[in-house]
C-alpha positions in Angstrom: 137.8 -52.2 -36.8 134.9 -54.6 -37.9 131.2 -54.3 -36.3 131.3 -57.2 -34.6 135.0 -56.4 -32.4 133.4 -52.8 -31.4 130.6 -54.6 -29.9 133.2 -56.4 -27.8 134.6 -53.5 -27.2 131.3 -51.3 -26.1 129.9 -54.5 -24.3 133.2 -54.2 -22.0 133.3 -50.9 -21.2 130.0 -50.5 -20.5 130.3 -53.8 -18.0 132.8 -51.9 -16.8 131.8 -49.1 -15.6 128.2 -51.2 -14.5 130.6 -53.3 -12.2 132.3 -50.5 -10.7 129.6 -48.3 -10.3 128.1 -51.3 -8.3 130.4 -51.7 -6.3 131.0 -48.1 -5.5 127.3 -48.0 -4.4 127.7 -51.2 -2.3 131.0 -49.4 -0.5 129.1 -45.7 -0.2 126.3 -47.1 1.4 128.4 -48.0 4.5 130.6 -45.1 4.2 127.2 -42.9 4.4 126.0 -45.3 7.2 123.0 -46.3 5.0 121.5 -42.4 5.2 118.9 -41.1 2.5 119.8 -44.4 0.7 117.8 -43.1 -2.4 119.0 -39.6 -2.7 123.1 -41.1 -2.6 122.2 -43.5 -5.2 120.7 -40.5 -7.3 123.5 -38.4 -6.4 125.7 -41.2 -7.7 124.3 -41.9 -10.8 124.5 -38.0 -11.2 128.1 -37.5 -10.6 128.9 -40.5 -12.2 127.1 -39.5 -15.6 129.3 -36.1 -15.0 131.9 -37.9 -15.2 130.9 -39.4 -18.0 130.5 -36.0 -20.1 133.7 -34.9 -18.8 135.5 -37.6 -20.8 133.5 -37.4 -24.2 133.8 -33.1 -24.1 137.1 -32.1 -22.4 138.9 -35.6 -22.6 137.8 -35.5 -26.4 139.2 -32.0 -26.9 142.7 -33.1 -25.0 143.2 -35.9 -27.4 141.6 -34.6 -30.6 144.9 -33.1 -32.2 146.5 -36.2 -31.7 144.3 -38.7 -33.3 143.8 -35.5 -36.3 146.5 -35.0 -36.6 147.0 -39.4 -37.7 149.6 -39.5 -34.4 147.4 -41.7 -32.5 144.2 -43.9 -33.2 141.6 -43.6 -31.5 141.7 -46.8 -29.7 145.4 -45.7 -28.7 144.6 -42.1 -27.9 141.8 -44.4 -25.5 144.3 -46.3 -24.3 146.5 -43.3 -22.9 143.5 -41.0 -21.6 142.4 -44.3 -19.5 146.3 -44.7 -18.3 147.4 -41.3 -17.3 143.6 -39.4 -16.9 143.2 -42.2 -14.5 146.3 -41.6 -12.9 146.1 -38.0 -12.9 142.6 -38.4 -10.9 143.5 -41.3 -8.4 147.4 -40.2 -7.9 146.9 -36.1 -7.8 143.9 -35.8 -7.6 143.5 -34.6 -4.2 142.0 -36.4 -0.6 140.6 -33.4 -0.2 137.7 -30.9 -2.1 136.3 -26.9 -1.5 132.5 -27.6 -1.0 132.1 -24.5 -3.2 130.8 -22.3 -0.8 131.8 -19.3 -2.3 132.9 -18.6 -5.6 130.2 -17.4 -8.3 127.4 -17.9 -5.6 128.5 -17.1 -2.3 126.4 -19.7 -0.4 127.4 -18.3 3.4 125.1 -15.1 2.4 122.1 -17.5 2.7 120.8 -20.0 5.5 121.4 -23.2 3.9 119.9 -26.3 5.2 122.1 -29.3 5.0 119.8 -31.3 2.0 119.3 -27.9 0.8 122.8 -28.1 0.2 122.5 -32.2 -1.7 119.8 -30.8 -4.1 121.9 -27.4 -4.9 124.8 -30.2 -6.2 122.7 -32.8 -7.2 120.9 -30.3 -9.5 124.3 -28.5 -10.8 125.6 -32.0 -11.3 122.7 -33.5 -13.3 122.0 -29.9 -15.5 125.8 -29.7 -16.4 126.1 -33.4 -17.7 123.2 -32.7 -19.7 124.1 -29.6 -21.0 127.4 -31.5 -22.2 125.8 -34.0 -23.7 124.1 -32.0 -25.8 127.5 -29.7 -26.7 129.0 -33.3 -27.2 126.6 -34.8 -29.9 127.0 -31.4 -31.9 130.5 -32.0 -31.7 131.0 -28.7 -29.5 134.0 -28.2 -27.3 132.8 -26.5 -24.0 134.0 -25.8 -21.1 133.0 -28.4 -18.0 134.1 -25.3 -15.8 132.0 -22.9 -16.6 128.8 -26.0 -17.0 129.3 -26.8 -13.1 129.6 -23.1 -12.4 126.2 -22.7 -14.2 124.4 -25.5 -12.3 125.5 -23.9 -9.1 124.6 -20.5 -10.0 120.6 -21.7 -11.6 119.6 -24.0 -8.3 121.2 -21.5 -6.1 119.5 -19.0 -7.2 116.4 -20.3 -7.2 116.5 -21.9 -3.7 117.5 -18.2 -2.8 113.9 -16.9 -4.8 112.0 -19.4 -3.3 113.6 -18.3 0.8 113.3 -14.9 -0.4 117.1 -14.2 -0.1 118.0 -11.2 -2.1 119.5 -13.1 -5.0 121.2 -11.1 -6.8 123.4 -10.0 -3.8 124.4 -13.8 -3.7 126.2 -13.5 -7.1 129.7 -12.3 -7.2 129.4 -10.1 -9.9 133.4 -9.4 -10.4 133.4 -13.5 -10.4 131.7 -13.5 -13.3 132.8 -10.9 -15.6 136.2 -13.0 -15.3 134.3 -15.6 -17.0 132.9 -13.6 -19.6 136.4 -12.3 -20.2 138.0 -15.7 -20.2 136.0 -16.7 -23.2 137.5 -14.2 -25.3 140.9 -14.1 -23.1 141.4 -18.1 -23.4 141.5 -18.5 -27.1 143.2 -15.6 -27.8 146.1 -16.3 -25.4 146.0 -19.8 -27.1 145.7 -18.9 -30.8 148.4 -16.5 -30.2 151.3 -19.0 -28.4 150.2 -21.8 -31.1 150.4 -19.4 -34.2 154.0 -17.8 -32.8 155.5 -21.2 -31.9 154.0 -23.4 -35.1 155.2 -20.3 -37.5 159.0 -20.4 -36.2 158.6 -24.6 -36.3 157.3 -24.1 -39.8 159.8 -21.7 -40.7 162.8 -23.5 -39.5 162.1 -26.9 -39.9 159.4 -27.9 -42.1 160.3 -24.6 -44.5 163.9 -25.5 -44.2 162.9 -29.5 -45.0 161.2 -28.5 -47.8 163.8 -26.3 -49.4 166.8 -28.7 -48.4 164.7 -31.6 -50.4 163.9 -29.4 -53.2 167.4 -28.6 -53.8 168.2 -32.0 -54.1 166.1 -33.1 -56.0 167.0 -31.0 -58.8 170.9 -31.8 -58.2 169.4 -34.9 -58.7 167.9 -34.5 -62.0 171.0 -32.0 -63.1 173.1 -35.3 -62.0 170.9 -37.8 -64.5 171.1 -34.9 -67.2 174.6 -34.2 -67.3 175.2 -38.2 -67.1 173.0 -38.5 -70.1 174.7 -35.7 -72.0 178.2 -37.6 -71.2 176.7 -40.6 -72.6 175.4 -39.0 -75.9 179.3 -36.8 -76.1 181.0 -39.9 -75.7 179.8 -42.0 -78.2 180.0 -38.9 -80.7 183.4 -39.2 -80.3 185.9 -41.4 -82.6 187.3 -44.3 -81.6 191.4 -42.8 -80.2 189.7 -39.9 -78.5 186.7 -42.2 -76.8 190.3 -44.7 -75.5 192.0 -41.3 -74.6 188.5 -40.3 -72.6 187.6 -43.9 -71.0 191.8 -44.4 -69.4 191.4 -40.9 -67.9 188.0 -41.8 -66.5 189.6 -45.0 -65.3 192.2 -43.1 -63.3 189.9 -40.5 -62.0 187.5 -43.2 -60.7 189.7 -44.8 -58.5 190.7 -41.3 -56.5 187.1 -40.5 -56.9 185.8 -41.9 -53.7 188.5 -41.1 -51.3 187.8 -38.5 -48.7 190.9 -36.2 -49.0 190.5 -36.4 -52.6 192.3 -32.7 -54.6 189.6 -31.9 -57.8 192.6 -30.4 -59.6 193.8 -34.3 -59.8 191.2 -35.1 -62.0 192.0 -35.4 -65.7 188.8 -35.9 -67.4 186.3 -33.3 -68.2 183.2 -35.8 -67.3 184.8 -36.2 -63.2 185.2 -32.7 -63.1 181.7 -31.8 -63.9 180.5 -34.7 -61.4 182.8 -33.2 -58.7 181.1 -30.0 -58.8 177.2 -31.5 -58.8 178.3 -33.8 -56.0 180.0 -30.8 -53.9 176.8 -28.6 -54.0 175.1 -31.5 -53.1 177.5 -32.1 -50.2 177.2 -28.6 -49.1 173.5 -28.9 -48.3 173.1 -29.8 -44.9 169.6 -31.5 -45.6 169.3 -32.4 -41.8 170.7 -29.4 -40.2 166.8 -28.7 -38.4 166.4 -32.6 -37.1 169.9 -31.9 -35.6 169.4 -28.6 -34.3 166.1 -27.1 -34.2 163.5 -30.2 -33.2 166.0 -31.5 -30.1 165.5 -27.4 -28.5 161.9 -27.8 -29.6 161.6 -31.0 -27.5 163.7 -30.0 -25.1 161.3 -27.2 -24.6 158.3 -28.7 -25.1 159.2 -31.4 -22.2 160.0 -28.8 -19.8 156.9 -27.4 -20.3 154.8 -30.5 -19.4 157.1 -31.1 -16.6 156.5 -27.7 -15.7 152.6 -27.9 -15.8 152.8 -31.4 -13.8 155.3 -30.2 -11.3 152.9 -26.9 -10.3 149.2 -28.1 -11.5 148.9 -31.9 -12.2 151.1 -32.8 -8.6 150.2 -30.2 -6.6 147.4 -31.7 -4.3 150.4 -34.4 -3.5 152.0 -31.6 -1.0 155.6 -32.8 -2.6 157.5 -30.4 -0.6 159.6 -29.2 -3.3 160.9 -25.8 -3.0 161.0 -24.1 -6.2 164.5 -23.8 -6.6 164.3 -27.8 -6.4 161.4 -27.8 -9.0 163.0 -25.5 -11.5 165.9 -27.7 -10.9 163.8 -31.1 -11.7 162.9 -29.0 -15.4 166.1 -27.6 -16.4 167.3 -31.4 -15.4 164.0 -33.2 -17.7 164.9 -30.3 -20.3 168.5 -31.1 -20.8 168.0 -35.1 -21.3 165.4 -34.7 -23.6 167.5 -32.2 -25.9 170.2 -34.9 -25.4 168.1 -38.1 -26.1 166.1 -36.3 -28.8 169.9 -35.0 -30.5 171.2 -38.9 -30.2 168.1 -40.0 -31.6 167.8 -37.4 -34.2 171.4 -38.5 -35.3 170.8 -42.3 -36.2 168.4 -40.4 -38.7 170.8 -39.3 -41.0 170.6 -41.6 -44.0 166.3 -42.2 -44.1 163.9 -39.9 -45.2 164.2 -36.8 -44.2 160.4 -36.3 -44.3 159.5 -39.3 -42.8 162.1 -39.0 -39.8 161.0 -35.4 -39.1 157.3 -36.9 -38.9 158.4 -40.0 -36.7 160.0 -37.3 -33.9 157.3 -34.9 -33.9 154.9 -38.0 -33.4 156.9 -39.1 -30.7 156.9 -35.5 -29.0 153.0 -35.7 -29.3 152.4 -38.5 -27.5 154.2 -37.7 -24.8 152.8 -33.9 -24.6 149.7 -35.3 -24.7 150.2 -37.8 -22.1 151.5 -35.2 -19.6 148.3 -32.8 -20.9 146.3 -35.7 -20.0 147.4 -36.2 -16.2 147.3 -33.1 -15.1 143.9 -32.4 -16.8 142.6 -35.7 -15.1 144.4 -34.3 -11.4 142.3 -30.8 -12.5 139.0 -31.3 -14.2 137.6 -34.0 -12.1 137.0 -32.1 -10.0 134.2 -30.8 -12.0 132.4 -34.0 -11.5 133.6 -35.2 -7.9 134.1 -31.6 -6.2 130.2 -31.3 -5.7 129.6 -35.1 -5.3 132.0 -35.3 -2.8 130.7 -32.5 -1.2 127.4 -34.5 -1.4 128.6 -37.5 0.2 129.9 -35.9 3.8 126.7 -34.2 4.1 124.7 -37.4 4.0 127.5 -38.9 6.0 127.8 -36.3 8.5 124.2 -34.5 8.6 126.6 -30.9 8.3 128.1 -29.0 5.9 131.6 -28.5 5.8 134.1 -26.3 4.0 135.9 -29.3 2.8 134.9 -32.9 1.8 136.8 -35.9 1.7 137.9 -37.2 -1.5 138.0 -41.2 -1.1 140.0 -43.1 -3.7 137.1 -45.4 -4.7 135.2 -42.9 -5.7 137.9 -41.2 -7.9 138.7 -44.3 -9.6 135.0 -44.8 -10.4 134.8 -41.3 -12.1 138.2 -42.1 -13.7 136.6 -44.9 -15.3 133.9 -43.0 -16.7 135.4 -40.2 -18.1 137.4 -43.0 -19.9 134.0 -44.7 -20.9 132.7 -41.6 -21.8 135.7 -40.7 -24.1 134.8 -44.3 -26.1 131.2 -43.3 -26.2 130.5 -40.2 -27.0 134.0 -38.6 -27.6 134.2 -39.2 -31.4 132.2 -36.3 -32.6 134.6 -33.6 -30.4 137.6 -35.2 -31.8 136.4 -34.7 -35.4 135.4 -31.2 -34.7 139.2 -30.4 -32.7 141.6 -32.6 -35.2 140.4 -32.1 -38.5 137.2 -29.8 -38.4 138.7 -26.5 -37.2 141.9 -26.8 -39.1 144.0 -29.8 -40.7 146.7 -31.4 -38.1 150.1 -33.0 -38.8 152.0 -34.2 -36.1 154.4 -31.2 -36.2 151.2 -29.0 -35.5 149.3 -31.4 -33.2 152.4 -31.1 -31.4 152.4 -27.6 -31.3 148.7 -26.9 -30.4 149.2 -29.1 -27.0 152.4 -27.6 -26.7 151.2 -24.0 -26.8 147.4 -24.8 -25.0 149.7 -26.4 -21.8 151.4 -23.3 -21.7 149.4 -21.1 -21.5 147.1 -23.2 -18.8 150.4 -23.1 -16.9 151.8 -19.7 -17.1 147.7 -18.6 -17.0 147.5 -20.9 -13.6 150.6 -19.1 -12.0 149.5 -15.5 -12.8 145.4 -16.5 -12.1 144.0 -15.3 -14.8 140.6 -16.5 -15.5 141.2 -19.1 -18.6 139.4 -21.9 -19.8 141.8 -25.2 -21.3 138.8 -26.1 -23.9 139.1 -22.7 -25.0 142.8 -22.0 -25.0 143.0 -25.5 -26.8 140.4 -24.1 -29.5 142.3 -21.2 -30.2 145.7 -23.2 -30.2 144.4 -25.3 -33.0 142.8 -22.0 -34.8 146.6 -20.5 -34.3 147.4 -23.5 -36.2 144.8 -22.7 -39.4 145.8 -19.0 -39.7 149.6 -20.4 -40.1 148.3 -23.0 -43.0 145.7 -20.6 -44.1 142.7 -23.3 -43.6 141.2 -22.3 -40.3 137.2 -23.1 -40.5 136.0 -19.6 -39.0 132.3 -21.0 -39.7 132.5 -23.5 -37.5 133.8 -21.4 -34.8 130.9 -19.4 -35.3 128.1 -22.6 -33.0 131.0 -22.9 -31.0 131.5 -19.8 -29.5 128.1 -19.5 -29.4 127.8 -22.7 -27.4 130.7 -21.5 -25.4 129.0 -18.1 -24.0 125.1 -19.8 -23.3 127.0 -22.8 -21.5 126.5 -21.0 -18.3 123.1 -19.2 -18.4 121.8 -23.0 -20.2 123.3 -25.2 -17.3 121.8 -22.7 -14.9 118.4 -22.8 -16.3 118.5 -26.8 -16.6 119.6 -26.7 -13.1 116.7 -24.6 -12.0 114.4 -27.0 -13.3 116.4 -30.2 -11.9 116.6 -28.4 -8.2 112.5 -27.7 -9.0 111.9 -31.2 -9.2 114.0 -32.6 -6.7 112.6 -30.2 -3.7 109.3 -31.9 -5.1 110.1 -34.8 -4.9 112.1 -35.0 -1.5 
């Protein structure tokens, strides 16, 4: 794209999000009945630039095997987070938020003023979008988790040093050491899924691809040899025996071609050697894989995504689904997949093998990542509008209580920014998840989502303590020890940023909460 069409394109966006950040202000002012007017425009402008983080870190890191790995374009791969992370937000999202009262920092321990409460978020909220900025411009993946979590932890901490609360009894010490064991848990788990399910992929399709087409290509060139040797016999021979030669070619040229053709009718030595080239060739089955292997793979892969929206991305709709009916609804998805993908796979027969193996596995991408992108924009938003919410009731109610209203304006605004945020600042986390870390293909791209929404499921149901920037990592690291080009050096800043995003959003926080309570 020429200079001139991405101005366009960043003028837009950024009007954008101006005009609905506007408007959300003009519509929160009466919903907070005009109270602390300046702190609820702060507070917005905090969540909003959250937000706005949120889509160039964790957004960035969703979609950066699928614009590596040449599936998507950027501008596409934008055009997809701002359809289904927007959905995922607005649609499942939930009406309803946890003040974080307890968790890390059990705020209940401590007598907590109501705008004690506003600068506690408002600080967590403004330290972790700044510490993701930062992570952003290096190109970092982190986890927005575990920078929220941090900002909580620094201000409330501090508030409880200032009151002279005993602050270390505020922290929930077991709480914590999840987290510390999620950073080495998380890309583990998603190394290990990614390198199991990319090797039997590799193995059985792109292995079996590449042996099928290597076979005949040198039938090919043993075809165009013996042809030329024919050629050269022939015209060594004299002129009855070349007659003799050509009228039993003649006649074994027009049985040639039909299908219940007997070899022992040939006559001539030249058909005979031609049969058996063409009969090996017959006998490889050069799209046995596309026909067997990808439409399970598929098949599997879409029941996982239907899986991970059914129990994570659509649970704060209350569906009423009774898991019988939900495993149901995934066998159901699973089935028409293997059948569509088997049909589709089919009309394949006579192009490129190569190129038709790419065009399915590109298709299976796109939609894995457009299922990985609703249920991580019904999930991770909350990073951004769990403690602005929170915010809002207490300046709209004067209390704090144990759960905020979500309203939908306010979700669509931060939907908006993630997406804005994605355009802006996303480009250096997808260089540094889809070609930095390890090279993608769509076959592999394919498999890294596949493997990273798996485990954020299965990791989900069983609650262990994971982190879906990390899994994601490690999925795409699973890939590089498969292909042998993993960049272990540049894992080296990243799990460094990984294990100070805490402890640094929690110091930024103290400071932020410091200036606020001077300032208010």
């Amino acid at each position: 794209m020429n200079a001139s069409y991405i101005q366009k394109i960043n003028f837009a966006f950024a009007a954008l999000l101006i005009g609905m950040v506007g408007y959300f202000i003009f519509w929160g002012l009466g919903y907070t009945n005009h109270n602390h007017v300046m702190l609820f425009l702060l507070a917005t402008l905090f969540g909003v630039f959250m937000a706005f983080n949120i889509g160039g870190n964790d957004v960035a890191n969703s979609f950066g095997t699928s614009v590596g790995a040449g599936t998507l374009t950027i501008p596409q791969a934008l055009l997809i987070a701002a359809i289904f992370e927007v959905s995922g937000a607005v649609i499942a999202g939930g009406e309803v938020t946890d003040t974080i009262r307890k968790g890390i920092v059990d705020l209940r321990q401590m007598h907590l003023e109501p705008m004690q409460f506003v600068y506690i978020m408002m600080s967590a909220l403004l330290a972790a979008a700044l510490w993701l900025l930062f992570a952003t411009k290096k190109g970092f993946p982190v986890s927005t988790t575990h920078a929220i979590i941090g900002g909580i932890v620094g201000s409330a901490l501090c508030l409880g040093a200032i009151s002279g609360s005993d602050t270390f009894a505020l922290i929930q010490w077991g709480n914590l050491g999840e987290i510390a064991v999620s950073w080495i848990l998380s890309p583990m788990l998603g190394g290990l899924i990614s390198y199991i399910l990319f090797s039997q992929i590799k193995k059985h399709v792109l292995d079996y691809n590449t042996a099928a087409e290597e076979s005949l290509k040198t039938i090919k060139q043993e075809k165009k040899a013996y042809k030329e040797q024919h050629r050269q016999h022939f015209e060594s021979l004299d002129e009855s025996s070349k007659i003799e030669l050509a009228s039993a070619m003649a006649r074994d040229a027009q049985i040639y071609g039909e299908t219940d053709l007997d070899p022992a009718e040939l006559e001539s030595s030249y058909y005979k050697g031609l049969y058996d080239i063409d009969h090996r060739k017959s006998n490889i089955d050069a799209y046995k894989a596309l026909h067997s292997w990808v439409p399970i793979i598929a098949s599997l892969g879409g029941m996982m995504i239907a899986a991970m929206l059914i129990f994570k991305g659509l649970k704060n709709l209350h569906l009423g689904m009774s898991s019988v009916s939900s495993y149901l609804t995934i066998f159901m998805i699973g089935a028409a997949i293997w059948m569509a993908t088997f049909i589709y796979a089919k009309t394949l027969k006579r192009k490129d093998l190569n190129k038709s193996t790419f065009l399915i596995f590109s298709w299976m991408q796109v939609f894995t990542a457009a299922g990985f992108a609703f249920s991580h924009g019904a999930n991770d938003i909350a990073n951004a509008i769990g403690p602005f919410a929170a915010i809002m009731d207490v300046l709209r109610t004067g209390d704090i209580g144990t759960q905020a209203p979500v309203p939908p304006v306010a979700m669509l605004t931060f939907g908006i920014a993630l997406i804005v945020g994605l355009w802006f600042i996303g480009k250096e986390v997808i260089q540094t998840v889809g070609t930095s870390l390890a090279e993608m293909h769509p076959s592999s791209g394919f498999a890294a989502e596949l493997a990273a929404a798996s485990v954020v499921m299965l990791a989900s149901l069983m609650g262990l303590p994971v982190s879906s920037t990390h899994i994601l990592v490690g999925a795409v690291l699973g890939i590089g020890l498969v292909n042998r080009n993993a960049n272990w050096a540049l894992m080296k800043p990243i799990g460094l940023a990984w294990v100070i995003t805490l402890p640094a959003s929690a110091v930024l926080s103290i400071v932020c909460f410091l200036i606020l309570r001077t300032l208010f």
